[in-house]
N, C-alpha and C positions, 0 to 999 in steps of 0.2 A: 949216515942219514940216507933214507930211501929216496931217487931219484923219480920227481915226476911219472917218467912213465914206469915204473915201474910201479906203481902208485898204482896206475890206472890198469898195467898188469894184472894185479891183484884184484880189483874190482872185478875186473872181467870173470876173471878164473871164479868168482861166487856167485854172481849175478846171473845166474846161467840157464836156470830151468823157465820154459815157460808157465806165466804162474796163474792162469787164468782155472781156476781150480773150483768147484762147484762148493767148496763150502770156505769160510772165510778162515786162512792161519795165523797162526801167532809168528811174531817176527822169527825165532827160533826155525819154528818149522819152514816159514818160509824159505830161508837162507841155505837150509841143509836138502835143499833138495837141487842139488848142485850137478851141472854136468849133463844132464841127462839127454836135454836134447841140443842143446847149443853146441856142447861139445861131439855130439853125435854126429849133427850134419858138421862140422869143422874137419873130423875123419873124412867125412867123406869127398870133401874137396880141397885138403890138405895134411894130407897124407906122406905127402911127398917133399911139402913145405914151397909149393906151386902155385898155393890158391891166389886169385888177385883180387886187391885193394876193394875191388867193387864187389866183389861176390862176397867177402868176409867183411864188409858194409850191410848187403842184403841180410846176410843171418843175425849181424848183430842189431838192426833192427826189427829184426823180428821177433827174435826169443829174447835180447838183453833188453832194448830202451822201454818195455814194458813196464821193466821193476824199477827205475831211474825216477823219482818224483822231478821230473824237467823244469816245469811252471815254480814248484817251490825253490827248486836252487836257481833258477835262473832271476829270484828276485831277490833272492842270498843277495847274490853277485852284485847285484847293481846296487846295494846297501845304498849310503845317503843320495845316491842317482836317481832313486825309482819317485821321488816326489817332481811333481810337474810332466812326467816325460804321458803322450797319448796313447790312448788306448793300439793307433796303428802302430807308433814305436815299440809297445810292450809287447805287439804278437812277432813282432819281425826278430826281436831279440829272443824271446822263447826259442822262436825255429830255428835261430843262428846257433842257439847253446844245444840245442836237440843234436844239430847238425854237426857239431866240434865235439859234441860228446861223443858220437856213429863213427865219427873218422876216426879219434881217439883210440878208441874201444877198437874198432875194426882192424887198426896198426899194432897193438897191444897184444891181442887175440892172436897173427902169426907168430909171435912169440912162443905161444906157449908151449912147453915140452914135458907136462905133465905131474907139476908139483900136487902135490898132497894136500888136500883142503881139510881140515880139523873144526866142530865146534865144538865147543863147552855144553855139556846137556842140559837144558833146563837150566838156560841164565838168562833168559828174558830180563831186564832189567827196565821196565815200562814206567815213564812219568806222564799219565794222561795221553796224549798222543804222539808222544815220541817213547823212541825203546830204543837202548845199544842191546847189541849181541855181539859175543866175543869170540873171535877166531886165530888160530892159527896155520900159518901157510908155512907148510914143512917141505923142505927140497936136501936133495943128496949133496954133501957137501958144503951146507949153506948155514948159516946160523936160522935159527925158528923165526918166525918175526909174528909178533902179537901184535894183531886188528881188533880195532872196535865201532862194528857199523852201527851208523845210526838210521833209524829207519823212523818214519814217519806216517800215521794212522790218518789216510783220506777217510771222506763222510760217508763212504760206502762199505766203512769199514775195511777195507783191503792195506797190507802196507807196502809202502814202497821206500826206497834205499836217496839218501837225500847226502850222506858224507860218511867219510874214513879216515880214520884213526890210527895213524901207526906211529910208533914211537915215539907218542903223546904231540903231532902234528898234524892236523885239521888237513883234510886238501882244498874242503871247502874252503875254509877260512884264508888260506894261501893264496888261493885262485881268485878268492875276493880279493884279496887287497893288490893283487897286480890289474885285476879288469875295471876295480874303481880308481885304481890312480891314471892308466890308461884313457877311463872315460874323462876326467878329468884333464888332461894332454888332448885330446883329439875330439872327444864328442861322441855319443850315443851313436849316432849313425856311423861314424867310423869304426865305434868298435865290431859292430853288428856285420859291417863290413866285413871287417877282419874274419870275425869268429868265422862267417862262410867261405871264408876262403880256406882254410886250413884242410 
């Protein structure tokens, strides 16, 4: 079984290009434009494998939490929690998961040593506003491991990346059910706590 972070490894390593792109793509295209500038400045201030925690925070807000639908999975998470809680509790917990996601992502990212990103061409597999795309993450010495992102179509048309699939394991789904039993044990405000703390 794939371990957490390595989970989120993997996200990283796809979620990469910045996607603000003048005409609108398909999830496919989206995803395969991999690398280019996230990975770009990442050479550039770790290179050496020196870069710190805060400056590989700044790039992966910049070029990664774009593609992250945050709002949508951050009401994933709160599954049967999100009735009754206030408008100021729901923006505090957004920013907490925004925030867990950057650190996340930004500890993940010095990992990485250059495995192989693969898609499938033309496997859009679109149901209305949500689409998987199927990928493979290939490394020297490793067994292949087959992802299947699911991506989700905001009203401006653009998509963005909402969960990951590997080895028929949700991380959404996972992540949910540890932050709703948690909110359950402690309370919305404590987890919200948490999450900014990490």
């Amino acid at each position: 079984m794939i371990s957490l972070g390595r989970y989120l490894l993997l996200i990283a390593l796809v979620f990469s290009a910045s996607l603000f792109a003048q005409t609108q793509q398909s999830p496919n295209q989206l995803l395969t434009q991999v690398g280019d500038q996230l990975f770009s400045e990442i050479g550039k201030i770790n290179s050496q494998g020196t870069a710190s925690k805060s400056d590989m925070a700044h790039i992966v807000d910049q070029y990664l939490m774009p593609n992250i639908d945050v709002k949508f999975v951050s009401y994933k998470l709160l599954g049967k929690h999100i009735k009754g809680i206030d408008r100021q509790q729901a923006t505090a917990f957004i920013s907490a998961v925004e925030h867990y996601l950057t650190t996340t992502y930004a500890s993940a990212l010095m990992k990485y040593t250059g495995q192989e990103i693969k898609f499938e061409e033309s496997n859009d597999a679109a149901e209305g506003e949500f689409a998987t795309v199927k990928t493979q993450i290939i490394a020297d010495n490793a067994p292949t491991i087959d992802l299947h992102f699911k991506l989700r179509q905001g009203k401006d048309g653009s998509w963005k990346v909402y969960d990951i699939v590997a080895e028929g394991i949700s991380l959404l789904s996972a992540k949910q059910k540890e932050v709703i039993q948690r909110i359950s044990e402690v309370g919305l405000d404590q987890v919200t706590a948490e999450l900014n703390s990490k």
